[in-house]
C-alpha angles and dihedrals in degrees: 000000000000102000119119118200128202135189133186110242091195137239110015082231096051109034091082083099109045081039088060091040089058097044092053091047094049091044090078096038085050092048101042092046091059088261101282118215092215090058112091140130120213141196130215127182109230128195105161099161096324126123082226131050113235123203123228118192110208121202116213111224094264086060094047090115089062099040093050083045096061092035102264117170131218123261136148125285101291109230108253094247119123085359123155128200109224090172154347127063126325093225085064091089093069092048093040102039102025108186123250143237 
């Protein structure tokens, strides 16, 4: 159970809204699963090119039931730079993004 998702969540201006609607959606799952370090969604502000910044909302494996519930679709581990964390555990850095020789 490797695979990362990740969804736009639309306009940097705009994506408040669909931010806090994830967030109230992942609070139960995370509850009801013990609260799993390794279960987090993150945002990250992207430009790439664009005259407006999107936002894309990754779910980390352990969130996989969220992220194919909201149409997520797979990618690759996004780096930890300009990451976010929307929701999960802090301490889920360390699980998700350990640190390398």
């Amino acid at each position: 159970m490797k695979t990362w998702y990740s969804q736009s969540l639309g306009d940097g201006i705009l994506a408040f809204e669909p931010k806090e609607e994830l967030r109230a959606q992942f609070e139960p799952l995370f509850e009801a699963t013990g609260k799993p370090t390794d279960m987090a969604v993150f945002t990250r502000h992207e430009l790439e090119g664009r005259l407006q910044c999107e936002v894309i909302a990754y779910f980390s494996p352990a969130a996989a039931a969220l992220a194919q519930a909201v149409g997520a679709r797979p990618c690759e581990r996004p780096v930890n730079a300009d990451l976010d964390l929307l929701a999960g555990d802090p301490a889920c850095w360390a699980a998700l993004f350990p640190a390398r020789p």
